[in-house]
C-alpha positions, -999 to +999 in steps of 0.1 A: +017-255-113+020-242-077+018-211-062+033-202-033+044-173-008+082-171-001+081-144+021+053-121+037+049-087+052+043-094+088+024-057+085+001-070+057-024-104+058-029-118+024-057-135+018-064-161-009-100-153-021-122-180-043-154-168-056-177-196-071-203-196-100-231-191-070-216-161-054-205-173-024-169-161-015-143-185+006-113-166+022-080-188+032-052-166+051-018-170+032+009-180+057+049-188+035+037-225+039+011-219+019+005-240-016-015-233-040-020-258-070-044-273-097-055-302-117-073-307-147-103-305-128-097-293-093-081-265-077-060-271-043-052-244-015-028-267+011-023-247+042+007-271+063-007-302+048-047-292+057-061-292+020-092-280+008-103-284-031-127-268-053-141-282-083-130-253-114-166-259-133-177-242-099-156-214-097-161-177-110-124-163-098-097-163-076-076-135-063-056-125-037-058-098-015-038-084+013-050-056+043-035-039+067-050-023+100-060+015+100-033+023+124-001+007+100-019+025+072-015+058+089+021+055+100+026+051+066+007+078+050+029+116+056+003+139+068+005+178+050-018+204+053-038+227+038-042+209+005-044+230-018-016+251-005-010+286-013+020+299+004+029+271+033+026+233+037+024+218+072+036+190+082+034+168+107+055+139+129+084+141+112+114+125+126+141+145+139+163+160+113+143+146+086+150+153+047+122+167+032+120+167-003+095+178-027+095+173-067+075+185-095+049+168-113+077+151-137+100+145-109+122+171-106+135+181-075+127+219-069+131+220-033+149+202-002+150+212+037+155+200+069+130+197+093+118+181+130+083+174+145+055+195+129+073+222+107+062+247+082+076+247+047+074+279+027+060+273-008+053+305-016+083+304-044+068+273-061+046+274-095+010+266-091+005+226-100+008+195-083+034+180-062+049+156-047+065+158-012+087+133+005+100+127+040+119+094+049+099+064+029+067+084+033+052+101+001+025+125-005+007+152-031-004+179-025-017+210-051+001+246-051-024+271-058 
């Protein structure tokens, strides 16, 4: 069996974790040229033909995991304030003449607007619960008190 990466995030670094029976912990940066296969016996991580084996009686787990740096997490978080809200949710960086949509708790929309820049969405109409706003590709909750 071999398992590999077709394609990778350039925002993210995945990271091949191995974890033997000792406790120590070996990290090997996934790259797409990246193979990783097995034996009976021995498990292989073959970064452009550089191979480095580990004997399986030694091994506790494997996993992969993949980071990204503060600054792409925050691009990609929408930022809303108060939360709770009571009667208006802030909002911040938006994009010019960006869709802003927020849905209930089962996914109903129950409100859409237009808005630029850092804009102030009345909520003072909406139940109190939890919900779910969304600008762009950027998602967030927030609670209606």
């Amino acid at each position: 069996m071999v398992l590999g990466l077709t394609s990778l995030s350039m925002a993210q670094n995945v990271e091949f974790n191995i974890v033997k029976t000792d406790g120590t912990t070996t990290s090997h940066v996934m790259n797409t040229n990246t193979k990783i296969y097995y034996s009976d016996t021995q498990l292989f991580f073959d970064d452009n033909g550089t191979t480095v084996s580990y004997n399986l009686s030694e091994l506790r787990k494997a996993y992969f995991t993949t980071q990204q740096s503060t600054e792409e997490v925050e691009n990609q978080q929408l930022a809303i304030y108060p939360n709770p809200a009571k009667d208006v949710l802030n909002i911040k960086n938006l994009a010019d003449n960006q869709e802003v949509t927020i849905y209930s708790i089962n996914g109903a929309v129950v409100m859409k607007t237009i808005a630029s820049g850092n804009a102030e969405i009345n909520i003072s109409e909406l139940r109190p619960g939890m919900y779910v706003v969304s600008a762009g590709n950027l998602v967030s909750k927030f609670i209606k008190m």
